[in-house]
Rosetta silent file (secondary structure, phi, psi, omega in degrees, C-alpha in Angstrom):
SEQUENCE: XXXXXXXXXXXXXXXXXXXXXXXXXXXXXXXXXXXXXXXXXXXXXXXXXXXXXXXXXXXXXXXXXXXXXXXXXXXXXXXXXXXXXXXXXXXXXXXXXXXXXXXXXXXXXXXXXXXXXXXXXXXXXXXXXXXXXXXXXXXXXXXXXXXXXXXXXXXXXXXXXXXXXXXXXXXXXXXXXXXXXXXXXXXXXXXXXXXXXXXXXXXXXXXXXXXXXXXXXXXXXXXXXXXXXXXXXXXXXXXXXXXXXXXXXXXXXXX
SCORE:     score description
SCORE:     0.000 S_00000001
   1 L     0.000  134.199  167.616   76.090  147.176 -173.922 S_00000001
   2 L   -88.069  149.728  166.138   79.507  146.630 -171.685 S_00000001
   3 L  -104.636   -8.363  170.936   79.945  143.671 -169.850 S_00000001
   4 L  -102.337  104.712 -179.235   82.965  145.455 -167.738 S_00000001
   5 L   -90.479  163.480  177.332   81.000  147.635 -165.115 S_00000001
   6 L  -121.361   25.675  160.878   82.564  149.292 -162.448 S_00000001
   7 L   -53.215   93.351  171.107   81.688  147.684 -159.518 S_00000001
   8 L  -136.967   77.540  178.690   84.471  145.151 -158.810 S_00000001
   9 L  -115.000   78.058  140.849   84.306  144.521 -155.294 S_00000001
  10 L  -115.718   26.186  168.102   83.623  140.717 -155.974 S_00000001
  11 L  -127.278  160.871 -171.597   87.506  140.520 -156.860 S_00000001
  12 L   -87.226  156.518  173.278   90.052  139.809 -153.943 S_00000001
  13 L  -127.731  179.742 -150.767   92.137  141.832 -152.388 S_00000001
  14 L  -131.084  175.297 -168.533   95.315  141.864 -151.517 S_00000001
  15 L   -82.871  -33.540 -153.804   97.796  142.833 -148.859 S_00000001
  16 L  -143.413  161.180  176.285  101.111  143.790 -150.602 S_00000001
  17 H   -84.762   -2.785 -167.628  101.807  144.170 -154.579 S_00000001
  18 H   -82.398  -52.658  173.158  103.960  141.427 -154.297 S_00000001
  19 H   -74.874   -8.301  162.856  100.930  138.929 -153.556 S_00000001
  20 H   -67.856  -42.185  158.789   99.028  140.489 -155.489 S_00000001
  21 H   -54.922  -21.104 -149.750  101.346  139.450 -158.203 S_00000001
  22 H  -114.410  -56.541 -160.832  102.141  136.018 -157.554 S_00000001
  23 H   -41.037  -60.054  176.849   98.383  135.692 -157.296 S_00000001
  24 H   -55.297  -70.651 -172.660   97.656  137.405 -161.447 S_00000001
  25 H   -55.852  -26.224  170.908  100.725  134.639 -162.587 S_00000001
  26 H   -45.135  -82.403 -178.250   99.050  131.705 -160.469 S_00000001
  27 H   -37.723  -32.751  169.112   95.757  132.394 -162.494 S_00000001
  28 H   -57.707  -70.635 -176.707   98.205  132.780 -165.749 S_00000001
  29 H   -43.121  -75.224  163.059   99.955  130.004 -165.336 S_00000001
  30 H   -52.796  -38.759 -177.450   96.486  127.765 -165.090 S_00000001
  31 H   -52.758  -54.950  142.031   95.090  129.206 -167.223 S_00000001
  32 H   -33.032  -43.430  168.303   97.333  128.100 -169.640 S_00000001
  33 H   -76.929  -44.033  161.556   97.266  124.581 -168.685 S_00000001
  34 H   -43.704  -51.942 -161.397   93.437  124.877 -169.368 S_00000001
  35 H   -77.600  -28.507  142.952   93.912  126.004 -172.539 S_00000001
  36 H   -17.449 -103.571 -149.557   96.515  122.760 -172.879 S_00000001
  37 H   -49.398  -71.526  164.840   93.649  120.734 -171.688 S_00000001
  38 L   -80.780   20.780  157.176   91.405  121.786 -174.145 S_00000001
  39 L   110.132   16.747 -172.246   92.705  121.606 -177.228 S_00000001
  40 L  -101.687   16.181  179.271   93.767  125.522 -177.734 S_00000001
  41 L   -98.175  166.111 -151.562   97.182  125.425 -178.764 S_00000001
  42 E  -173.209   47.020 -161.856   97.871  125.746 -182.161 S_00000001
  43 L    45.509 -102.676  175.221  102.072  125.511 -182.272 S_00000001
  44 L   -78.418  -24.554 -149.962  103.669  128.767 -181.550 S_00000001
  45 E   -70.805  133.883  120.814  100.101  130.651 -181.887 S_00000001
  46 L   137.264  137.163  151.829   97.499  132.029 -179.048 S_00000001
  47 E  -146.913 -173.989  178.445   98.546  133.745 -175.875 S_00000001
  48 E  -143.330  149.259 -169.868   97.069  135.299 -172.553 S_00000001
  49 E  -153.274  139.537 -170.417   98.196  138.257 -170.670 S_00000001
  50 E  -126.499  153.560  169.124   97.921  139.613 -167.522 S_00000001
  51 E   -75.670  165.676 -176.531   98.858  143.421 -166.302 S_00000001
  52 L  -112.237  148.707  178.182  101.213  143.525 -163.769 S_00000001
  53 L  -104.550   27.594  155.549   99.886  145.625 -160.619 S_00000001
  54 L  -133.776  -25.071  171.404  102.722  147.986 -159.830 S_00000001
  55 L   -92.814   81.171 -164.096  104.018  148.552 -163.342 S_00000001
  56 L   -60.984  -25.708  174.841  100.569  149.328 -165.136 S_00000001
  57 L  -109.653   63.920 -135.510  102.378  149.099 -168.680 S_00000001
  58 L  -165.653  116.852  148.939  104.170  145.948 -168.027 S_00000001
  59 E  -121.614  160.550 -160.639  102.005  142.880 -168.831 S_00000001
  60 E   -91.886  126.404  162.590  102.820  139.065 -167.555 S_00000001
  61 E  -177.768  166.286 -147.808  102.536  136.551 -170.356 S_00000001
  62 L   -91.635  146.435  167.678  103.763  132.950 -171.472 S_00000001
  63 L   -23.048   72.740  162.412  107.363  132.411 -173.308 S_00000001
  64 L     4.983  101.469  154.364  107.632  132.472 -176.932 S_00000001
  65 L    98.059    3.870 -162.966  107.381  128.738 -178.691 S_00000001
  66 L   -91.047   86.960  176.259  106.398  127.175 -174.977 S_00000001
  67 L   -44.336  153.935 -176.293  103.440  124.579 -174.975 S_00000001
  68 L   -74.946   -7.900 -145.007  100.724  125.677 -172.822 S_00000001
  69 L   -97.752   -9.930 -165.093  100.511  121.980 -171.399 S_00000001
  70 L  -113.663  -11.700 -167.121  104.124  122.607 -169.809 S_00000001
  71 L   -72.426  125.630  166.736  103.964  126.566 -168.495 S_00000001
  72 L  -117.365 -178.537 -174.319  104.266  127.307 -164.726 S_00000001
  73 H   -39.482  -69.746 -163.738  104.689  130.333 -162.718 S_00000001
  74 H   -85.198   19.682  142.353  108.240  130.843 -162.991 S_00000001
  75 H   -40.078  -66.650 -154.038  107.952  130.445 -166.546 S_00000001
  76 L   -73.398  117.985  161.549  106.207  133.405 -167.540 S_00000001
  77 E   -50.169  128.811 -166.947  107.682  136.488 -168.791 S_00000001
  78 E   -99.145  117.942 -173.248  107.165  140.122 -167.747 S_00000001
  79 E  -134.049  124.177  177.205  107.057  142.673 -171.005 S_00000001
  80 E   -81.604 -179.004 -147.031  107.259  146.699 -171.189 S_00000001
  81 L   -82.754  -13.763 -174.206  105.290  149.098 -173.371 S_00000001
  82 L  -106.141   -4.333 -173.192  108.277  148.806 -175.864 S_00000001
  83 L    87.487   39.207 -178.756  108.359  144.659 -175.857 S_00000001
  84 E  -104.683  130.943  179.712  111.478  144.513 -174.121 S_00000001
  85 E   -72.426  115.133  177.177  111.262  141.530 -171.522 S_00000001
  86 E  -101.930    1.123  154.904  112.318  142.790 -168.369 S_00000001
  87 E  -145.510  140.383 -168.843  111.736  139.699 -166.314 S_00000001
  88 L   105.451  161.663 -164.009  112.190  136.001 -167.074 S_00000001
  89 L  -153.024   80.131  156.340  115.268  135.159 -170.011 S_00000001
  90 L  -173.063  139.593 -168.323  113.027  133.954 -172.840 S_00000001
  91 L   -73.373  173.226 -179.289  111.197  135.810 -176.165 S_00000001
  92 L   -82.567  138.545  167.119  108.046  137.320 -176.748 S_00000001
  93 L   -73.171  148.482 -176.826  105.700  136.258 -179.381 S_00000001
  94 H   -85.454  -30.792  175.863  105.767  139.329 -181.445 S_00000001
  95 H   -79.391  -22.323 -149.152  102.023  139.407 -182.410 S_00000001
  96 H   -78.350  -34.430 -168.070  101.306  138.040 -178.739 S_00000001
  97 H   -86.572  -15.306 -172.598  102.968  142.187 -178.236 S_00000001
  98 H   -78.317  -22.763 -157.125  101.465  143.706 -181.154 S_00000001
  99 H   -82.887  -65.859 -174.440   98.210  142.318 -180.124 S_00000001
 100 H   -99.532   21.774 -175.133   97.971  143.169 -176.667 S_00000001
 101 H   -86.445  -16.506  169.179  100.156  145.292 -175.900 S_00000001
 102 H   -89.317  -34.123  163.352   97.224  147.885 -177.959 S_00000001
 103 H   -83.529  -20.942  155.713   94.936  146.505 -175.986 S_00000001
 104 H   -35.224  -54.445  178.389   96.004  146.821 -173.152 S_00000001
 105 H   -79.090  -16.365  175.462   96.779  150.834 -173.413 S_00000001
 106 L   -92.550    3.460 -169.618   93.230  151.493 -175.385 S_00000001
 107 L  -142.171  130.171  176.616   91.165  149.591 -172.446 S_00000001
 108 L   -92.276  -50.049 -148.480   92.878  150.662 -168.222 S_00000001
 109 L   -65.109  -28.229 -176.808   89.935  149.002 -166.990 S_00000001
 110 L   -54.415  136.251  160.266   91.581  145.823 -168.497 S_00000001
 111 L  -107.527  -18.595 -179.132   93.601  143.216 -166.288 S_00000001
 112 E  -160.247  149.359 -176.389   93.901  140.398 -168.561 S_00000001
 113 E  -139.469  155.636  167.973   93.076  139.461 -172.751 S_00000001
 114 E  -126.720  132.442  143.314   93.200  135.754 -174.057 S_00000001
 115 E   161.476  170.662 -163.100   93.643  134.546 -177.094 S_00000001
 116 L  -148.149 -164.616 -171.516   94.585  131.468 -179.547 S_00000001
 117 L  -120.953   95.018  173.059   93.506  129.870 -182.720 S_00000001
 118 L  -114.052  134.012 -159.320   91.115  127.575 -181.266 S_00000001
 119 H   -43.313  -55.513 -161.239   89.193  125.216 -183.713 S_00000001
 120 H   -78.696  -54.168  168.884   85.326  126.218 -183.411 S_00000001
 121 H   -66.617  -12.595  160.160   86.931  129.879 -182.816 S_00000001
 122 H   -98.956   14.139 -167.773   88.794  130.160 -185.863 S_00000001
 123 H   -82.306  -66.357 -156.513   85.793  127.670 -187.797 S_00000001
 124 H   -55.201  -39.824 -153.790   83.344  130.569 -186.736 S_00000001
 125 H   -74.454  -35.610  138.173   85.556  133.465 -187.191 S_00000001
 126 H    15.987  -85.020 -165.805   85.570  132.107 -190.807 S_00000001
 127 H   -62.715  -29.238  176.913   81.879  133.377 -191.700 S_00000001
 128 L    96.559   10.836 -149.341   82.614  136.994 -190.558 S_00000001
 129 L  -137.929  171.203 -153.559   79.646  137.192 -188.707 S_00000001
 130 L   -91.552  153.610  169.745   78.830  138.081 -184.606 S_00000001
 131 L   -76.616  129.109 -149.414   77.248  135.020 -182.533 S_00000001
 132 L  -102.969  132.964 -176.106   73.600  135.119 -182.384 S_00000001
 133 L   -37.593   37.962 -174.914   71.737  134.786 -179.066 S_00000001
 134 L   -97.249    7.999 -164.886   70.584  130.965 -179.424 S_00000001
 135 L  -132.754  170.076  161.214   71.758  129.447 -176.206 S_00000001
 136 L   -84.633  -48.451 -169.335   71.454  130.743 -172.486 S_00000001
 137 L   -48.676  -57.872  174.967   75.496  130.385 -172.691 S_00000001
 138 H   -31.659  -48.595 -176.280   75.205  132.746 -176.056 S_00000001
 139 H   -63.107    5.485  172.952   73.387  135.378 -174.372 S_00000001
 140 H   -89.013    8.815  163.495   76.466  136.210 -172.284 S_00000001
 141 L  -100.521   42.620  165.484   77.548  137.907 -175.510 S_00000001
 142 L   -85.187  121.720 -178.556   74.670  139.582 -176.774 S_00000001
 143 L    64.559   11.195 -161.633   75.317  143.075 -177.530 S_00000001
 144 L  -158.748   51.320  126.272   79.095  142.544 -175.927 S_00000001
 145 L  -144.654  179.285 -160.855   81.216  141.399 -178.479 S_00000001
 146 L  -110.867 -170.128  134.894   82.818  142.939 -181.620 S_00000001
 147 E  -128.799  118.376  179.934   83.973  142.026 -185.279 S_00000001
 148 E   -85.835   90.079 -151.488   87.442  142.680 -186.424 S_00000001
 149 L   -99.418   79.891 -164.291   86.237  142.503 -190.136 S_00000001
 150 L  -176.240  147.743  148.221   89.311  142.277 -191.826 S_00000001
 151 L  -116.604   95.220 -126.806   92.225  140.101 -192.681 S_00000001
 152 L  -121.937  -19.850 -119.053   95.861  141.125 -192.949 S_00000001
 153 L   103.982  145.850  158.932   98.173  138.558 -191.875 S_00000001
 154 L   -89.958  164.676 -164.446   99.706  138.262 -188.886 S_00000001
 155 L   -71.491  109.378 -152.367   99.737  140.185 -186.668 S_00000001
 156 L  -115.637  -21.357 -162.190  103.536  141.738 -186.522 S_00000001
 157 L  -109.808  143.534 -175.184  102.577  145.886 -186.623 S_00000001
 158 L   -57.037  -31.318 -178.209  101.198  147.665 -183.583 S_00000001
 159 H   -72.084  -28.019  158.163   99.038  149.706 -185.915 S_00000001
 160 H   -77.184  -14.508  158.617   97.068  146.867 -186.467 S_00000001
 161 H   -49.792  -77.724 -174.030   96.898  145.940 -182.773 S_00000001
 162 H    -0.472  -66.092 -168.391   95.467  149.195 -182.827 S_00000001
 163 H   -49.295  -76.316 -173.725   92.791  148.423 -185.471 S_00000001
 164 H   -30.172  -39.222  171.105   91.821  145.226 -183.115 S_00000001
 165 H   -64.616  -47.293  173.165   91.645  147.194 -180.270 S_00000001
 166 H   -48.126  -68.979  171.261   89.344  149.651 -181.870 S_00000001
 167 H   -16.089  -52.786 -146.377   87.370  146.437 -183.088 S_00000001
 168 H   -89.865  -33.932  157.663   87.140  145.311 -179.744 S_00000001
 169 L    82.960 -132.480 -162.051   85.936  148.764 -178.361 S_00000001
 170 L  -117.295   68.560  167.787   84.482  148.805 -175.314 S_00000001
 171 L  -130.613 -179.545 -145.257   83.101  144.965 -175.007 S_00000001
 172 L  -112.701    7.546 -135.393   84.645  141.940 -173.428 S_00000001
 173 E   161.936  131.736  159.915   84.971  139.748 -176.929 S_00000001
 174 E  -127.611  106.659  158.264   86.355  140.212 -180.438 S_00000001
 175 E   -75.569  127.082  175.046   85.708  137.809 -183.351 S_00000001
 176 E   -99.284   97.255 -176.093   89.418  138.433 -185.792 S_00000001
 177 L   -73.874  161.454 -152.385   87.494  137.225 -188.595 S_00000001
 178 L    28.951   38.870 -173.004   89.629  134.181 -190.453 S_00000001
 179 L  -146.075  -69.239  174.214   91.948  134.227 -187.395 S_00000001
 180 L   178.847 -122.938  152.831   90.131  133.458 -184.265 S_00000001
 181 L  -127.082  163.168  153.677   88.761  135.056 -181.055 S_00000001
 182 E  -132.261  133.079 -171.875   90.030  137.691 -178.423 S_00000001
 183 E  -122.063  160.435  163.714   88.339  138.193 -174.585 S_00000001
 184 E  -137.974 -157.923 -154.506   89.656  140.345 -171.790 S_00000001
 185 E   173.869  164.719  176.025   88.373  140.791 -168.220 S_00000001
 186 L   -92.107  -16.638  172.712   89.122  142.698 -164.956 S_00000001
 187 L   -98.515  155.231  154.175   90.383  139.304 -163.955 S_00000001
 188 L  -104.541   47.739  160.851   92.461  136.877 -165.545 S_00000001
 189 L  -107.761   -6.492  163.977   89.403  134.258 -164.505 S_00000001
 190 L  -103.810  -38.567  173.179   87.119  136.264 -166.366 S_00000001
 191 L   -42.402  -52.114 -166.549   88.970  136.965 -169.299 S_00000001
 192 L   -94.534   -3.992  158.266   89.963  133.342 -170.033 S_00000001
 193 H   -61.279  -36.646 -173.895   86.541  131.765 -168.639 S_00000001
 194 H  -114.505   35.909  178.159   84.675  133.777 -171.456 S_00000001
 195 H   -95.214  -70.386  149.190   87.294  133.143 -173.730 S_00000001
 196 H   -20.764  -41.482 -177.389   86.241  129.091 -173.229 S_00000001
 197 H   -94.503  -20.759  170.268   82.582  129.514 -172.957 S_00000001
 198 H   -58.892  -67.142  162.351   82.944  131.602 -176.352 S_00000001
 199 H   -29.288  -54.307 -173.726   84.638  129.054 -178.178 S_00000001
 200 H   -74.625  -19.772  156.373   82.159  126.826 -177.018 S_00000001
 201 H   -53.373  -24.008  154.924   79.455  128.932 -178.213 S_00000001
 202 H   -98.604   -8.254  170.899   80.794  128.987 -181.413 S_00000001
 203 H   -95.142  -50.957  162.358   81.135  125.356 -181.862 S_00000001
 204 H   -74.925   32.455  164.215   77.551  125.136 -180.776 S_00000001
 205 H   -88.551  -93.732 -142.075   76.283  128.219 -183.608 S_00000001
 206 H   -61.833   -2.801  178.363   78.133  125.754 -185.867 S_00000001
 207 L   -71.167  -58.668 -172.031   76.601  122.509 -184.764 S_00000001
 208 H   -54.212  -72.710  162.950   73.199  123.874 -184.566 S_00000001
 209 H   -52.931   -4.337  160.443   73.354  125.368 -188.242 S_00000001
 210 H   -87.140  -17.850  176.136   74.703  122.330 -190.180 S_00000001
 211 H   -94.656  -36.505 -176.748   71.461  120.832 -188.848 S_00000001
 212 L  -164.574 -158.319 -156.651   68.979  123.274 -189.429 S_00000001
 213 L  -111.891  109.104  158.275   68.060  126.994 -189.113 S_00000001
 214 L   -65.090  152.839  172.358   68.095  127.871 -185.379 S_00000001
 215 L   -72.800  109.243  154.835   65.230  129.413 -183.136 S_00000001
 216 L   -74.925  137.038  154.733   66.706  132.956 -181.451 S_00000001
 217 L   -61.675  136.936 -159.398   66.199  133.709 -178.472 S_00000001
 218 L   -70.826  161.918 -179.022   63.985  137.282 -178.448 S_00000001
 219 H   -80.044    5.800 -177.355   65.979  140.185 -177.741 S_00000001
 220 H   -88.730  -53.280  167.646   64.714  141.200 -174.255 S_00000001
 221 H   -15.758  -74.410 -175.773   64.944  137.886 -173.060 S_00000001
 222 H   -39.066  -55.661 -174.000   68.589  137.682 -174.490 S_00000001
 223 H   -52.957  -54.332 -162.385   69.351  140.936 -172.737 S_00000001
 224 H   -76.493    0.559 -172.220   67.844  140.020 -169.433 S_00000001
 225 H   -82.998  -57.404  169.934   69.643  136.481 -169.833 S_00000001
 226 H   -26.520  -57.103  164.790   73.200  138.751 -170.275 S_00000001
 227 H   -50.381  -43.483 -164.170   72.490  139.955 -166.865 S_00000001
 228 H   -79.194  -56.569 -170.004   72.687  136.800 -165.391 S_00000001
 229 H  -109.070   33.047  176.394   75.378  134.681 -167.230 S_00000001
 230 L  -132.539   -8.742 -170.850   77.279  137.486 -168.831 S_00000001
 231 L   -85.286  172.422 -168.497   78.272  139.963 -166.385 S_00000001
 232 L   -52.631  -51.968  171.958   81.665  140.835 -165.164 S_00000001
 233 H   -50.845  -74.360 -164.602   81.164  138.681 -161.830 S_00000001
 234 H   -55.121   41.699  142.682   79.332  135.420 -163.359 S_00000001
 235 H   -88.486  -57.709  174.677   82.612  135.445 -165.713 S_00000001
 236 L   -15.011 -115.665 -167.797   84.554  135.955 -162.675 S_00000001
 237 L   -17.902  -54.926 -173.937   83.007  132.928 -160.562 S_00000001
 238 H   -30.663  -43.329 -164.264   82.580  130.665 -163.830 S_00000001
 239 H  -106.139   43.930  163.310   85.862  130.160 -163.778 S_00000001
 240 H   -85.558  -53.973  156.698   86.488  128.701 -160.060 S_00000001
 241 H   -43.079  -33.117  173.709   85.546  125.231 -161.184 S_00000001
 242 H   -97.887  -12.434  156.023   88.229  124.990 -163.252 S_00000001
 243 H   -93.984  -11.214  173.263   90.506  126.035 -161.331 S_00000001
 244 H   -76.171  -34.351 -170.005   90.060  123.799 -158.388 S_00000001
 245 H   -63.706  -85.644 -153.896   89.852  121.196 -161.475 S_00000001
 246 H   -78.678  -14.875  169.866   93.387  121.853 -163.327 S_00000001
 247 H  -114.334   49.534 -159.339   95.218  122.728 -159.824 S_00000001
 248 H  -142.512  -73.497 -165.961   94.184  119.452 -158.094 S_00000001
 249 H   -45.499  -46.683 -145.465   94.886  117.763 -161.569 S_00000001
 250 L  -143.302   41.208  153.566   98.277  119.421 -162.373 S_00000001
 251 H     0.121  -51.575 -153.096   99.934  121.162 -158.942 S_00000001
 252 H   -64.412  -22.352  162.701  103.184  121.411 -160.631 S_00000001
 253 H   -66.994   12.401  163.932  102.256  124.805 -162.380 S_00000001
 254 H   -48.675  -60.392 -143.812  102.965  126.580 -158.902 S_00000001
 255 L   -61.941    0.000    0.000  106.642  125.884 -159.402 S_00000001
C-alpha cells in the first residue's frame, strides 16, 4: 500500500512560481520551528526539505549548524543536484544532501522529506522493527512505511542515500534503524505532520510495551482505519493546527 495517490487537488494553487515559492519556504520555515518546539533537534543533526517549483532538482532546506528554534524564511538555503548552494550564503549539511538529495530524484511525486534524530524515533528505530497497528494514529502507517535495516554511519555517500531511498520505496515513512525516522509528502504539511504523528507513534509502541504485550488492531480494520487517518489529504489537513499554532505563537519566522 502507498499513501501518495494521485489525486492532489486538495493542495492550493498558485498564481505565479514565485508565490508558489515563498509559500513551500513559509511551510519550511514553520515547520522547523515545530520541530524546535518539540524537542527534535539534536545539535547539528535532522533536516527538512522542500523542492523548489521551477527548478525541479533544486531543493529548499535549513542552513548547516542553525537551531531550528531560530530559522525563518530568509534563512533557508536553495541546493542543486550537485550540493552546490545556489541561493542563501551559508553550508549544507552534507548528509542533510546525501540523504535527500536521493530521495528526492528516486520519488518526482515527492515535494518535501523530514527528518531528525528525535528521541522516541531514534528509541524505536533501535529494535529494527516496523510499527505495529495498535493505535487509530498507528494505522496511518500500516502497510506504508519501510525499514532501512542497516547501519553504516553517517550518512556522508550518496550511494547510501541511494540505499535509503530504495528502503523507503514507494511509502511515505522510513524507520533508519539505530538512526531515526524519514517521511516525505506531496506537501511540506504532510511530510512533516506524519513525520510528528510517527514519532509519536513510536513513543506510544514503546510506552505500551514496557507495560505489557499490546492488543493489535486486526488487519482489515487497520487497513480501513489507513483510509481515514493515513491518506495523503488527512496528512495534508493534520497539519493546519499547527500551523495556525506556531505562526500566531512565533510570527517572526516570515522575516
Amino acid at each position: 500500500m502507498t499513501a501518495l495517490l494521485p489525486d492532489l487537488a486538495y493542495l492550493p494553487t498558485f498564481d505565479s512560481v514565485d508565490e508558489e515559492r515563498l509559500h513551500r519556504k513559509q511551510r519550511l520555515a514553520a515547520s522547523f520551528r515545530l520541530f524546535g518546539k518539540f524537542g527534535f533537534d539534536e545539535g547539528v543533526a535532522g533536516h527538512i526539505t522542500v523542492r523548489d517549483p521551477e527548478h525541479l532538482d533544486r531543493f529548499w532546506v535549513n542552513p548547516f549548524g542553525m537551531n531550528f528554534k531560530h530559522i525563518r524564511v530568509s534563512d533557508l538555503i536553495c541546493v542543486d543536484h550537485t550540493g552546490t548552494v545556489v541561493e542563501g550564503d551559508a553550508m549544507v549539511n552534507a548528509a542533510a544532501f546525501a540523504i535527500h538529495s536521493q530521495v528526492h530524484a528516486a520519488r518526482p511525486d515527492v515535494i518535501a522529506a523530514a527528518h531528525s534524530h528525535s528521541l522516541h524515533g531514534k528509541a524505536w528505530s533501535s529494535l529494527g522493527r516496523l510499527l505495529d497497528p495498535i493505535t487509530q494514529d498507528a494505522c496511518a502507517f500500516f502497510e506504508d512505511h519501510g525499514l532501512f535495516d542497516d547501519y553504516t554511519g553517517v550518512v556522508l555517500d550518496l550511494e547510501e542515500g541511494k540505499r535509503i531511498a530504495a528502503a523507503l520505496g514507494e511509502h511515505k515513512a522510513v524507520i533508519l534503524r539505530n538512526h531515526g525516522l524519514l517521511t516525505v509528502g506531496h506537501s511540506v504539511d504532510a511530510a512533516v505532520w506524519t513525520f510528528i504523528t510517527m514519532d509519536r507513534s513510536c513513543q506510544a509502541q514503546l510506552l505500551a510495551e514496557a507495560a505489557g504485550t499490546p492488543v493489535l488492531i486486526d488487519a482489515d480494520m487497520a487497513r480501513k482505519t489507513y483510509n481515514q487517518v493515513g491518506s495523503p489529504v488527512a496528512c495534508h489537513v493534520s497539519f493546519r493546527p499547527l500551523w495556525d499554532m506556531i505562526t500566531a505563537e512565533q510570527p517572526d519566522l516570515f522575516d
